[in-house]
N, C-alpha and C positions, 0 to 999 in steps of 0.2 A: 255611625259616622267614621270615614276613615280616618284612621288613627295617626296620619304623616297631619293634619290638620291643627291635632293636638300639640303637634312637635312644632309647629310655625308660631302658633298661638302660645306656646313657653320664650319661644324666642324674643317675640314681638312684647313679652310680657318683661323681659328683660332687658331690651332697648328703652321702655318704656317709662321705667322707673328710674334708670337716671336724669330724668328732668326736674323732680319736684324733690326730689332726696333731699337736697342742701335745704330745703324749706323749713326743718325745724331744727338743723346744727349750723346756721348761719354764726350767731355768737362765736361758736368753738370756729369757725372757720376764721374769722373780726379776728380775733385773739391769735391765734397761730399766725398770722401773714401779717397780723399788726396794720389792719385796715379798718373803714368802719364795717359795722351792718351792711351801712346801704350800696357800698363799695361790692361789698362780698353775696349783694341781692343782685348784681349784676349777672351771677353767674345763669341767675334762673331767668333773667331777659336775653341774655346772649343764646343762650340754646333756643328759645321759641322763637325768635325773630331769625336764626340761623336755618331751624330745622322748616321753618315757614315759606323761608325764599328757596334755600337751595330745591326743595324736592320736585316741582317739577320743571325744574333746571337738569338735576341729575341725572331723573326719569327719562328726557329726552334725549340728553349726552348718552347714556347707557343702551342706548333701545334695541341696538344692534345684536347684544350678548346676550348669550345663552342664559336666566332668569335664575340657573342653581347655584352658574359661576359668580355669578354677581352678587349672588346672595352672598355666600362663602367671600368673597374678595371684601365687601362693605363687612360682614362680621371681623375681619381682623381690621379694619383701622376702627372701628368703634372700640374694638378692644384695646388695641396700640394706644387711645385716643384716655382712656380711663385708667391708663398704666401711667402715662406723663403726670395726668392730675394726679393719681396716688404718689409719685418720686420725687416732684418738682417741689420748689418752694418760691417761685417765679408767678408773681400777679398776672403777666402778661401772658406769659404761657401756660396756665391753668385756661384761661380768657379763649385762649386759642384754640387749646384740648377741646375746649367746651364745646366750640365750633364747629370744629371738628366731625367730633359726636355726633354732633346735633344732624348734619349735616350727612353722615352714613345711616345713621338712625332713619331719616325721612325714609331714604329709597328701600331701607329693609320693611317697613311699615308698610308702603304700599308692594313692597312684592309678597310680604306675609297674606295681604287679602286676596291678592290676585290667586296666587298659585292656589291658595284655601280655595276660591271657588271653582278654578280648576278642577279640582281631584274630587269633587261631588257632581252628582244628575244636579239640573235644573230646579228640580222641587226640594232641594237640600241644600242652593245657596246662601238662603238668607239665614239659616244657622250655622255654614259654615263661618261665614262672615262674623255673625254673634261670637263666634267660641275666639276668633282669633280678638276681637273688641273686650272681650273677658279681659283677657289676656291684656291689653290697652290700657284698660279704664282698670282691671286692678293693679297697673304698675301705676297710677297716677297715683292715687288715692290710697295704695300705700304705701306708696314711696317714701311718703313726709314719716310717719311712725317708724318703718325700717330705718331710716335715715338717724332719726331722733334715738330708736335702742343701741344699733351698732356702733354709731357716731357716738357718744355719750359711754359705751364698756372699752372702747379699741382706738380713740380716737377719730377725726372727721374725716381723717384718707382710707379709713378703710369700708364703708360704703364701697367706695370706688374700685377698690381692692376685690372686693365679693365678688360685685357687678362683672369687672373683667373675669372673674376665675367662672362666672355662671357665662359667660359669652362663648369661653373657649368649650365648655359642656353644651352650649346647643350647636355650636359649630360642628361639633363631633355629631351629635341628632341628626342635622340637617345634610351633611354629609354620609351619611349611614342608610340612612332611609329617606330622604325623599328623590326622586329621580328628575333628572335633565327636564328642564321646560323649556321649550323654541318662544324665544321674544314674539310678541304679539308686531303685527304689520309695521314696520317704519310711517309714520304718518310725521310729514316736513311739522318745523317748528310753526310755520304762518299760517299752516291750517289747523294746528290747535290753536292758536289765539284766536282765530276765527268764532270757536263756542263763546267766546264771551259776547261777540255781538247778540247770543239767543238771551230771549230774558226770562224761557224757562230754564234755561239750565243755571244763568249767574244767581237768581233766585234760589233755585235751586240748594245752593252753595252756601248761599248768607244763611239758608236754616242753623246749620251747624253752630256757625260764626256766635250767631243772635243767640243761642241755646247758651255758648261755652262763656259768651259774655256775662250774659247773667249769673249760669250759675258761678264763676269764678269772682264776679262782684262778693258771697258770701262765703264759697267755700275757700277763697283766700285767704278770709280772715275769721273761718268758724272756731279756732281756739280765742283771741277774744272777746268774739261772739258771747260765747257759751261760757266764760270765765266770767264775764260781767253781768252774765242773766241768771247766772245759777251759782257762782262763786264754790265751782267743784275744785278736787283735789285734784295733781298732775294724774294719780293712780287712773280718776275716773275718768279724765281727760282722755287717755291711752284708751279706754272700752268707749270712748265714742267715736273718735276714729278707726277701732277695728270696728264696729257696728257700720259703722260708712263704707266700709269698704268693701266689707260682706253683703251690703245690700247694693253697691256699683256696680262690683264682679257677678252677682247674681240678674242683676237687669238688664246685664248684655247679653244672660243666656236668652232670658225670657224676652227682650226684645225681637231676638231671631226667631223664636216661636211663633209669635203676632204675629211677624211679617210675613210667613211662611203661610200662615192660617186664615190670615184675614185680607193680608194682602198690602202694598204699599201705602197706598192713597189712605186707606181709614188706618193705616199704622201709622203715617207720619200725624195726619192730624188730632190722634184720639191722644198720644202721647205728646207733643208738644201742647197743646191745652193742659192738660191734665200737670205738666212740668209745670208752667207758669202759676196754677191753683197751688199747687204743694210750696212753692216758696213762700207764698204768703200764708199757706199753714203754718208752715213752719214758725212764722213769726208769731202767728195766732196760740198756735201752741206752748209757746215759752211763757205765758203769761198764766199757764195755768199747771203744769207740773212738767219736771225734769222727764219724766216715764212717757207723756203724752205725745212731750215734744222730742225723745227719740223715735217715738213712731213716724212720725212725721218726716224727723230727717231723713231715715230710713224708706219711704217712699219717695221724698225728692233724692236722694242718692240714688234707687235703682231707675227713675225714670230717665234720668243724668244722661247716661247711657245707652236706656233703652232704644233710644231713637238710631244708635248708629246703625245695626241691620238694614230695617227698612230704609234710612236713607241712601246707604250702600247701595243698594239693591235698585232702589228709584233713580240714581246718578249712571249705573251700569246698563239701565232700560233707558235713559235717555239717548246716551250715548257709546253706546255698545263698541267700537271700533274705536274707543277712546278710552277704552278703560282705564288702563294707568295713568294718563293725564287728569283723568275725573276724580280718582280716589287720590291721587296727588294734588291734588287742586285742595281737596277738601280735607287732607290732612291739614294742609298749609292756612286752610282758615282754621280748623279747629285750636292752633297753637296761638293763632295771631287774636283766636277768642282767650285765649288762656290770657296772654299778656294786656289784651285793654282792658279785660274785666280785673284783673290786678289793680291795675292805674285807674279805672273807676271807684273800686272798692275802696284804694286808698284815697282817694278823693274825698270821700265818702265820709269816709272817719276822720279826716283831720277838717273837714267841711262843719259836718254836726254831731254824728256820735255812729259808732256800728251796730246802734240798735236799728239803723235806717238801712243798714245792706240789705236785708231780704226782700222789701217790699220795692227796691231798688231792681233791684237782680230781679225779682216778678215782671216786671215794666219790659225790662230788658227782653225778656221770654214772650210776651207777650206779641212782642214786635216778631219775633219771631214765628209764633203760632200765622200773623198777619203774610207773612213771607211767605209760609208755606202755601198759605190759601192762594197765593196768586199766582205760585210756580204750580199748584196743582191743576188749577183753573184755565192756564196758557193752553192755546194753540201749539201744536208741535211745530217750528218750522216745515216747511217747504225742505224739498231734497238744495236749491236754489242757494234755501236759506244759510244751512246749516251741511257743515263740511263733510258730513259721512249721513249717505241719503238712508241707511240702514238705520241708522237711529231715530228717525225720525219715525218709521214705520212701527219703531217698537216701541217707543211712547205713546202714540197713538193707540197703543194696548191697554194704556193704563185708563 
């Protein structure tokens, strides 16, 4: 695998995990700014609802520039952007920082996948893709414990602190070694909204959505989850979220693998089913030992994941002439999945109890498994239909 991939996929790795960090130093953050919790939960609504709309807003504004420049220029305000939250002691301008963030972060995300499948043959995109989703889904997933050790020995600005000092280290990677990319074709703003008339491709899309919904229904709220089902120590607490997240980062290699091997169509659908089975493991599980049901979790965390390659990979064969608006598109759902499966979750628990997230968050998946089948199933548009007639021809492959 070339090695400039690996340097994208650190990047993307650390854009990545200022989103969920504040998730278990909320309290210290309440107490420092002298706001509540749920004042200081804002910060983690404001970045996915930010990061969700701007990007392919951004993506398009940007389309013109050279892909290395742009990189390099969105790495210093993400960085600038995590220096004001680390100085400030302003509600509103942390609020804003966040924004901010949220908001250079998208278009670095989608140009990390892009240029990644760039710099491989054909038969090596859907692991490249995987290694840079490593990189993703392990800054999600260990954001919250990072967040929770450094925030908790150094105080809760210095998270933020790291992050900028690890920005300004791939800035220097990314400038060092990766070389000039030419922007992919100008394609007008009215003929990308045009894909959403296809109902393979908006299908398409809701996989993600429906996947990130669910699983964020429980993984938003697996400490008290697992605090109330097994009444474990903070210590063992800590080895279940590192088990989480070594089996997340791990499922985004192996997702690229399947995709590469088996192929899109039986990789979206074997793993999406198999997602929705494992939550209600999970729940199955808890009722019979601690040991059983980290296997469990441990398989619903690498399937979590799994699915982003081959989905990747199926959105870029739908519409190939589109690609940064597709993988922009679908970042923007997978965040707006993060934030309803929050607010369902919560719903959830203050409704009847969080013994019901899982089998909740299963449903959720399920509905997704059903999406898939029906964006797999679609007629490709007509060249007529559907704005770039190339795409159409290369789903029809599938």
């Amino acid at each position: 695998m070339n090695f400039r991939v690996y340097i994208l996929a650190i990047a993307a790795f650390v854009v990545g995990m200022v989103e969920l960090i504040v998730g278990g130093i909320l309290n210290l953050i309440a107490d420092d700014l002298h706001i509540s919790v749920s004042s200081a939960g804002q910060f983690i609504t404001i970045f996915s609802v930010s990061f969700a709309i701007s990007g392919p807003i951004l993506i398009n504004l940007t389309s013109r520039m050279e892909r290395k420049k742009l990189y390099l220029y969105t790495m210093v305000v993400f960085m600038l952007s995590n220096l004001i939250i680390t100085f400030t002691s302003s509600y509103g301008a942390i609020i804003a920082a966040r924004a901010i963030s949220a908001m250079s972060g998208s278009v670095i995300v989608v140009l990390s996948v892009t240029m990644a499948a760039s710099l491989v043959p054909a038969s090596h995109k859907g692991r490249a893709i995987g290694i840079i989703y490593m990189g993703i889904s392990g800054s999600l997933v260990l954001g919250v414990p990072l967040g929770i050790m450094i925030g908790n020995a150094y105080g809760w600005r210095a998270p933020f602190l790291v992050i900028a000092l690890l920005s300004l280290l791939s800035m220097a990677g990314i400038a060092l070694f990766t070389k000039r990319t030419a922007p992919s074709p100008v394609v007008p703003l009215r003929e990308q909204l045009s894909l959403l008339k296809n109902s393979k491709i908006i299908s398409a899309q809701l996989i993600v959505f429906l996947m990130l919904t669910g699983h964020l229904t429980l993984y938003g709220y697996l400490q008290p989850y697992v605090e109330s089902t097994f009444s474990v120590s903070p210590g063992m607490m800590s080895v279940v979220y590192f088990l989480f997240g070594i089996a997340a980062v791990s499922g985004g290699g192996v997702g690229g693998w399947i995709s590469d091997r088996f192929g899109t169509k039986r990789s979206i659908l074997t793993i999406v089913a198999c997602f929705s089975v494992s939550m209600f493991l999970v729940m199955l599980t808890a009722q019979i030992s601690i040991w059983v049901f980290l296997i469990a979790m441990m398989i619903w965390s690498a399937l979590s994941w799994a699915i982003s390659p081959a989905q990747q990979a199926y959105l870029l064969q739908l519409a190939p002439d589109h690609a940064e608006t597709q993988l922009s598109l679908n970042s923007s759902m997978l965040h707006l999945g993060i934030a309803l499966g929050s607010v369902i979750g919560s719903t959830v628990i203050s409704q009847s109890s969080v013994a019901n997230n899982p089998w909740v968050g299963g449903i959720i998946a399920a509905f997704a498994f059903a999406v898939a089948a029906f964006s797999l199933t679609r007629r490709s548009a007509s060249a007529k239909e559907q704005a770039a007639p190339a795409s159409s021809q290369t789903a029809d492959q599938l």
